[in-house]
N, C-alpha and C positions, 0 to 999 in steps of 0.2 A: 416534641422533636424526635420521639422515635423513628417518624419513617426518613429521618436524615441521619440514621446511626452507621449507612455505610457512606454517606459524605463526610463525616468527621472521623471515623474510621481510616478512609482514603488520606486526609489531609493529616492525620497522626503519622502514616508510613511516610509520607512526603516531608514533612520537616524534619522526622529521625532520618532521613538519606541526605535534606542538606543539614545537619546536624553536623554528620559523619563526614561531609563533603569540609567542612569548615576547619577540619584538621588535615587536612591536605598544606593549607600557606602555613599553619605549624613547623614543618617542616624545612620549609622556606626558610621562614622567619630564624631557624636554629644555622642553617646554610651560611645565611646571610648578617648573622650577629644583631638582627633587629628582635631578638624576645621581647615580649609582651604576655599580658593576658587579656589581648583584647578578641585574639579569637576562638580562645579557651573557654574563656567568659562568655560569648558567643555561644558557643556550639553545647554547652549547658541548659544554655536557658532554650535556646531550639530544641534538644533532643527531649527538656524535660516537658514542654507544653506538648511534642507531639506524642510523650509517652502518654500523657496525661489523655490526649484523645484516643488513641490507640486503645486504651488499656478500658477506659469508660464507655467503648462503644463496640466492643471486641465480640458480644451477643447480635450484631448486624445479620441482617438478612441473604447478604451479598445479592442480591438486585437492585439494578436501578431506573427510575421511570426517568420520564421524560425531563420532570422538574428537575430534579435532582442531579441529572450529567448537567444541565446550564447550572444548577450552585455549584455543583463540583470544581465545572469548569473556571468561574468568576473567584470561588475563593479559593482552588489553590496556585494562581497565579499571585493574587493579592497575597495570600498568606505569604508565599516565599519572597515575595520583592518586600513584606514589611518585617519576615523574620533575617532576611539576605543583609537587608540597610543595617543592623546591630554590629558589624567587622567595624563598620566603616564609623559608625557611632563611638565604639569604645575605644579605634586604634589612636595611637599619636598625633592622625589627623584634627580630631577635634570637630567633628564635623556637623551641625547643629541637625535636627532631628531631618527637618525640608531636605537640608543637601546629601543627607544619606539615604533619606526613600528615594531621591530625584534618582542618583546614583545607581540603588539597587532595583529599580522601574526600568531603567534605563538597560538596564545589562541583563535581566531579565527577559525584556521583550526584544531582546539584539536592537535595542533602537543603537545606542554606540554614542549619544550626546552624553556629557560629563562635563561635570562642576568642575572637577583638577585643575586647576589651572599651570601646575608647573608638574607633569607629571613625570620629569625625568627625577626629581629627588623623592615619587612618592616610592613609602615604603614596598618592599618587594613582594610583602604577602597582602598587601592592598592592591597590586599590580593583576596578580596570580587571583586573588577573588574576582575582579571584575570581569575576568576571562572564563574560569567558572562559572560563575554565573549567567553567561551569553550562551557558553557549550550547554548548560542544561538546557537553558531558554530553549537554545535550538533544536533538541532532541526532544524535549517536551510538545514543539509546536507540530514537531511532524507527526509523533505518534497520533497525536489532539485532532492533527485534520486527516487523517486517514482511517480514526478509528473511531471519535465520536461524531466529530462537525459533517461525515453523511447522516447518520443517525439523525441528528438537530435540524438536520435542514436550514444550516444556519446560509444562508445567500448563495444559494445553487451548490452547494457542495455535495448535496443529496448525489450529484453527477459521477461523486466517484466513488459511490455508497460499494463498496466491498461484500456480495452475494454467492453462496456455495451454487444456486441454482441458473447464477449468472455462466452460459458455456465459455464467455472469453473469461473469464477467471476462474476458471477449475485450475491452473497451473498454480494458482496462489493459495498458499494454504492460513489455517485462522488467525481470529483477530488475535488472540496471544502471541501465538508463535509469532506473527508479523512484526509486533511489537519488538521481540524479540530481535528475531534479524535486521529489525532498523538499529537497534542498539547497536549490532555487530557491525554493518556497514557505516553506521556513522562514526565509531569509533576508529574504527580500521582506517576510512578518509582521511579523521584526525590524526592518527598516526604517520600517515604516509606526507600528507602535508607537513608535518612539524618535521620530518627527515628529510624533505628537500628543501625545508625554510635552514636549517643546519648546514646541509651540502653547499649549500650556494651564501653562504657565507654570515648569517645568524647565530649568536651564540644559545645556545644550549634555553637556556630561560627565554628568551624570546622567541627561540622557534616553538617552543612550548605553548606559551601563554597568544602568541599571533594565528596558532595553527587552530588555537580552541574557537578566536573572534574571527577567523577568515572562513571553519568550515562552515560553523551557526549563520553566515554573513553576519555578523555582527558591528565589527569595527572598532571594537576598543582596540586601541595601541598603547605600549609604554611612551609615548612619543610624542610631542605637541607637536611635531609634522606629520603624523603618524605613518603609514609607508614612507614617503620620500624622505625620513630618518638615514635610511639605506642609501639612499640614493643607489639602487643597483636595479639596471633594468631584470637580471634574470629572478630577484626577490619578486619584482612585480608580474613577473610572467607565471609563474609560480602560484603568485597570490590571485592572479585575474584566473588563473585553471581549477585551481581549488574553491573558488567563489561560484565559479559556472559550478561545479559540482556540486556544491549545496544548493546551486539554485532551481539543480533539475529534481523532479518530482520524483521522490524517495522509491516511490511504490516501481519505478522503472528498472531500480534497481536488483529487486527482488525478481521483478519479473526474468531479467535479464538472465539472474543465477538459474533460474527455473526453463531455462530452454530458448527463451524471447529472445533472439538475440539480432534482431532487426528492431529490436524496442525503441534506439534510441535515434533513429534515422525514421522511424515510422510516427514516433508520439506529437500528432499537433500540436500539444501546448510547446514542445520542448524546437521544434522548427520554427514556430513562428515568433518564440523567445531568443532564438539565435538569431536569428531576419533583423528583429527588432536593433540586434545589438551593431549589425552591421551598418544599417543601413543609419542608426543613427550617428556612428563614429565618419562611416560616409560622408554626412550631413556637417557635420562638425568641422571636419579636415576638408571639405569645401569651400566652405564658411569662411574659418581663420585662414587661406590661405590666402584666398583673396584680397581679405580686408585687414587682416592683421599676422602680420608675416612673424614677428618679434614673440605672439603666442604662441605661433603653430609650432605641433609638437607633437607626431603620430602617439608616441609613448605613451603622452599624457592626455590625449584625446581618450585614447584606448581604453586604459587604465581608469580615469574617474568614470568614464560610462560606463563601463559594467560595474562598477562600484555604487555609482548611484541607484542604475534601472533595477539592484539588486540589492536594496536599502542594506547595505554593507557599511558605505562611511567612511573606508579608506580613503586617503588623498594622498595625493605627489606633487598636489600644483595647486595654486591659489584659482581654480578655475573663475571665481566669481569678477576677476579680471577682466576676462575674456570677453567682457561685451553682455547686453543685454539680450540678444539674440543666443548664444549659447545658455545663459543662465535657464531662459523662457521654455527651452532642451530640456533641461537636467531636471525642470520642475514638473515637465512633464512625466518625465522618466520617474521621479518619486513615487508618483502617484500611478502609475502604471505596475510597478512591481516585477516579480519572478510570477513562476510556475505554481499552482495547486501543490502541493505536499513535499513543496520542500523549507526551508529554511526564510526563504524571503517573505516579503511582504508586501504592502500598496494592494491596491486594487485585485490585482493575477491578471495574468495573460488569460487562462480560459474565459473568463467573464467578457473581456474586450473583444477576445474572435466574435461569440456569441452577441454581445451586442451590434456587434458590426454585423453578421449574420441575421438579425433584426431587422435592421437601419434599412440593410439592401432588400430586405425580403417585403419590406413596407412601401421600395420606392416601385417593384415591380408589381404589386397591388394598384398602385396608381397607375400605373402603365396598364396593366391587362383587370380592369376589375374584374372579369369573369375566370380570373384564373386561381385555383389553389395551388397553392405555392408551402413545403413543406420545409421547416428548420432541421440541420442531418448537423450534428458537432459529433465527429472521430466517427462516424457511420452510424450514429443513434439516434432517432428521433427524439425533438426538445419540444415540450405542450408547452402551451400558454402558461398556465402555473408555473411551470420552472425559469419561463424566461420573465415572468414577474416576479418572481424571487428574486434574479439578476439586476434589474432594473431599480427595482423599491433599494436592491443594495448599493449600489451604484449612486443612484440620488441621497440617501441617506448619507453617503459617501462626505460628498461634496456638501450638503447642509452642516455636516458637524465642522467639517474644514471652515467652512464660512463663518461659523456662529462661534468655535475656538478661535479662530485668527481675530474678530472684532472683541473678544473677552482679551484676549491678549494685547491690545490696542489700549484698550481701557485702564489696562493696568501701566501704561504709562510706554511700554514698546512702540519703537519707529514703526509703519508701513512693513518695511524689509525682512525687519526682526518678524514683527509679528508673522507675518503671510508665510515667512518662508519656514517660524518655526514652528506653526500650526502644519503645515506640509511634514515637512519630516517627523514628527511627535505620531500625527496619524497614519506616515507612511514607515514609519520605524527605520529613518532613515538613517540621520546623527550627526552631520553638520548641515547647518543651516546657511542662509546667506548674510552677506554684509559686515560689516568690521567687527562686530559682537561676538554672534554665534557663525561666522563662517569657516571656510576650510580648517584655518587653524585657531581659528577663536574657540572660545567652552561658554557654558551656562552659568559660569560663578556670578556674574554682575546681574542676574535678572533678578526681580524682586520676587518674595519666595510664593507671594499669587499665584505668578506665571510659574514658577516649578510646578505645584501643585496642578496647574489647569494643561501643563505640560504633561506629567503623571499619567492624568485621565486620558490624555490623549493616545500615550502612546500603548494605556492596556483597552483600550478600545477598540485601536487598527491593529493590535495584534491579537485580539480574540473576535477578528470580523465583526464589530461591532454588535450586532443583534446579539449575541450570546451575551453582555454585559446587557443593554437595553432590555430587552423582553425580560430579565428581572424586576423593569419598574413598573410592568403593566399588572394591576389590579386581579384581571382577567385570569392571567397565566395561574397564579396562584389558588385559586377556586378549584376545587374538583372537577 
């Protein structure tokens, strides 16, 4: 196991930081008259396993090959959502081993689904982890696809492979520093959002812990309505602005500070993700007004679609109401996602232009067989490899969605439950459909199979699948 001494190396600094992180609801906990040692206890046994790798692999080589960013990548996701679930394990909740990985899986990959079922009496540093946990999730996944998953080639992300000898990226400077400055801007978002979740009439603790789940799109709330708690449209204006924020590609940002400053009216993925959002609130506020007058509701049209199309999870309104035609929307929306490099998750927008970019380039083949016809996404030519990258992802996509939703069947879940909770799990979304797991229903009554096949689901669609997969192939591992 030597040549994995800077993978276990890596994952010792990574639980001594949520070690560290797990004394933050300490705090709380002293605020709020709820003492415990349940995150005391906690953050002991995380600091001392990751001393313990740290400390025994501390002769590491510092590189790493190819094998090695995919186990990186697979075990330190898993490590912190199985060293994250021990809060939730030792506090007052009680909470059996299934419903605190579920929990810490959950918050982890911003999917936002939760066991809680009455989450205005949970404890307040139980509150304050699951929001932590989502803000890292979130800052983890961007650094992750901007800095390794081109590297990996993990399902066309090679697209946004960050090169010194690339001329449109001379403005951008290295992979460290970037790292870096994603920190600072994502924290800085997170700041500015929990000050106008405060302004506009949030007490202090909830703009806190809502500003951590709205920048990651995450969607934990203290709330079993979770936004429509407030009931306040300027909460929700607030929250839909800071959602688009995380939802746009990180790297835009940077650009932005570095001179770009037509970046964010020029970036395809970030135009055709605003289109997307219009045109489906359009579609929507068409729809019910016609046929169901007693729904319509721009607010709440508004509102759950960007929430959804940006596996966020927020809700204001029992949407699953609305008809089977808005639902047949939202599911689409799941699996659709945000942007490349930021926060969200589903599919991405970049993969769907490009595919559609296919679709048509194949139907004008048929039209002119004697014509060559070239693929251009943002002005750059795309070769057959990279758009079968797309594609093999894409179907992969939809196979696991199929073969989780019928595992979840099995276990004893309605149609509804199943289909809609395999959708969100792989699109990291977090509420599902129908009187269970919907807008305001939670995960506590599924049997703990489905937690578990839940789990896999949602570290799957948040690590692009192949990155967990191409661990089980034989092949990879072979010199």
């Amino acid at each position: 196991m030597s040549n994995y001494k800077t993978v276990f190396f890596t994952l010792g600094i990574l639980q001594i930081i949520l070690g560290v992180a797990m004394f933050v609801p300490i705090i709380v906990q002293f605020i709020y008259s709820e003492i415990d040692s349940s995150f005391f206890g906690a953050s002991i046994v995380t600091i001392v396993f990751g001393a313990l790798f740290f400390l025994t692999n501390i002769d590491h080589d510092r590189k790493v090959n190819l094998q090695q960013a995919f186990l990186l990548t697979a075990l330190s996701w898993l490590s912190i959502a199985v060293f994250g679930s021990l809060p939730f394990v030792f506090s007052s909740m009680e909470m059996s081993i299934t419903n605190a990985f579920f929990e810490s899986m959950s918050g982890i990959t911003t999917t936002g689904s939760t066991i809680i079922s009455n989450l205005e009496n949970a404890p307040k540093g139980i509150l304050l982890w699951r929001a932590i946990l989502q803000w890292l999730g979130g800052i983890g996944i961007i650094v992750m696809a901007i800095t390794l998953m081109p590297i990996m080639n993990v399902g066309g992300m090679q697209l946004f492979k960050i090169s010194s000898n690339d001329s449109s990226e001379k403005i951008l400077p290295k992979s460290k520093e970037i790292a870096l400055r994603l920190i600072y801007i994502y924290s800085a978002l997170t700041a500015v959002c929990a000050l106008s979740y405060w302004i506009f009439g949030m007490g202090i603790f909830d703009s806190l812990t809502h500003s951590m789940t709205t920048i990651a799109t995450g969607g934990f709330s203290n709330y079993n309505q979770s936004i429509g708690y407030f009931n306040s449209a300027y909460i929700e204006i607030v929250s839909m602005v800071f959602i688009i924020f995380g939802s746009i590609p990180f790297i835009a940002y940077i650009k932005f500070l570095n001179g770009d400053k037509k970046i964010f009216t020029n970036d395809t993925q970030i135009k055709s993700f605003l289109k997307i959002i219009i045109l489906s609130i359009f579609i929507l506020c068409f729809y019910l007004f016609l046929t169901s007058n007693e729904n319509f509701s721009f607010r709440s049209i508004t509102f759950n679609t960007i929430s959804i199309l940006t596996g966020t999870g927020y809700v204001n309104a029992e949407f699953d109401s609305w008809g089977s035609f808005p639902i047949s929307i939202f599911l689409i929306l799941m699996f659709i996602g945000g942007c490349a490099g930021s926060t969200t998750c589903g599919i991405k927008i970049f993969r769907i232009q490009i595919l559609y970019l296919f679709v048509l380039n194949q139907l004008k083949k048929i039209i002119y067989p004697k014509g060559v016809f070239l693929i251009k996404y943002d002005q750059n030519s795309v070769d057959e490899k990279f758009i079968a990258s797309i594609i093999s992802f894409i179907f992969f996509y939809f196979v696991i969605f199929f073969v989780l939703a019928a595992l979840l069947s099995l276990t004893g879940l309605d149609f509804i439950t199943a289909l809609s909770g395999a959708a969100t799990s792989i699109s990291n979304v977090g509420p599902g459909l129908g009187p269970i797991i919907g807008p305001n229903g939670d995960f506590s009554s599924l049997p703990n199979i489905s937690k578990w096949l839940l789990s896999i689901g949602m570290i799957l669609g948040r690590l692009e699948l192949f990155a967990i997969l191409v661990l089980f192939l034989p092949s990879f591992w072979r010199n």
